[in-house]
C-alpha positions in Angstrom: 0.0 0.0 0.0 1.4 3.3 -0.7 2.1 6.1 1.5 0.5 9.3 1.1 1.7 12.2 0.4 3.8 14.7 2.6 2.6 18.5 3.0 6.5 19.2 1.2 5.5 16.8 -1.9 1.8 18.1 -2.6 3.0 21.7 -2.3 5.7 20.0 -5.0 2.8 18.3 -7.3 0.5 21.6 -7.2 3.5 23.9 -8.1 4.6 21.6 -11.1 0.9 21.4 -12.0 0.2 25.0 -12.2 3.4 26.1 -13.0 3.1 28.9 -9.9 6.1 28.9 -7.6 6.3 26.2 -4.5 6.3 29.7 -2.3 3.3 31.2 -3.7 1.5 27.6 -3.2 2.8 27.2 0.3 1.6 30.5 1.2 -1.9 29.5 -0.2 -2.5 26.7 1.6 -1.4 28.7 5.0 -4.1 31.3 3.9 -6.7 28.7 2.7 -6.3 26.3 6.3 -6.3 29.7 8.2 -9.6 30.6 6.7 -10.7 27.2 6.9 -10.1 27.3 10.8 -12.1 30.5 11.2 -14.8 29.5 9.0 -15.5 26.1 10.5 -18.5 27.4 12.6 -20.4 28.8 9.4 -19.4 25.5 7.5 -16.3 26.1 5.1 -16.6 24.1 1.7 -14.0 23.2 -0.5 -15.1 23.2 -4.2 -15.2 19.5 -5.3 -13.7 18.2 -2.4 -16.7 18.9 0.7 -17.0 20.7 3.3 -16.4 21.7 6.8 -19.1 21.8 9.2 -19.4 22.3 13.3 -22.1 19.7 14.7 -23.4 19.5 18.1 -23.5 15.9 19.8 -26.2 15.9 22.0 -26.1 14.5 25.8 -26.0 11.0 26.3 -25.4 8.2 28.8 -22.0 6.4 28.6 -20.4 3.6 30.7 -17.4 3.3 32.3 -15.5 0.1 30.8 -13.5 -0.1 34.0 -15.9 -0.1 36.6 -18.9 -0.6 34.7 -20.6 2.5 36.4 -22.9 4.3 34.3 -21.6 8.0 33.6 -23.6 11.2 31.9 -21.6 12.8 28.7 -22.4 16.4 28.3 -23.3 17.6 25.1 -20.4 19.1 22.9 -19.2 20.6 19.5 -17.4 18.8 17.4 -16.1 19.2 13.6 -17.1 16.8 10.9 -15.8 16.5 7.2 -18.6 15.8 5.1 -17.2 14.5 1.6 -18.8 16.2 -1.8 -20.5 13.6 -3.8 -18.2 15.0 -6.9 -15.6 13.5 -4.8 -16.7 10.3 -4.1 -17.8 9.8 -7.5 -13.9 10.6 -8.7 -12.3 8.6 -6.1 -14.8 5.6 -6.1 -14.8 5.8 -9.9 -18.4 4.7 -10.0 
């Protein structure tokens, strides 16, 4: 199974792709995960790829696997990925 690819070799592929220089694409994706982290709680989409969304787990019950003691888990926020179907379709090749 192959590895995937290091931050250093996809800033490499993009560059040789678009023929922009590695700096300018580094400097992209630093702006583009920046924005990415600020606009997580309105939902952040890539184009083509999906999209960033903030969901709220509700309360539930939970055990303790230790003891066996039955526990409450408070409700929290949590960030999901949800895959564009433009993606799926390209990667499953359907």
């Amino acid at each position: 199974m192959a590895k995937s690819m290091t931050k250093s070799q996809i800033e490499d592929n993009i560059a040789k792709r678009t023929g922009v220089p590695k700096k300018s694409v580094k400097d992209v994706l630093a702006a583009m995960t920046e924005l990415s982290y600020e606009e997580a709680q309105n939902s952040f989409t890539i184009p083509g790829i999906g999209k960033l969304v903030l969901v709220t787990r509700p309360a539930r019950k939970g055990r303790n696997p230790r003891t066996g003691e039955t526990i409450d888990i408070p409700e929290k926020q949590v960030v999901k990925f949800r895959i564009a179907k433009a993606c799926k379709d390209a990667v499953l090749k359907k």
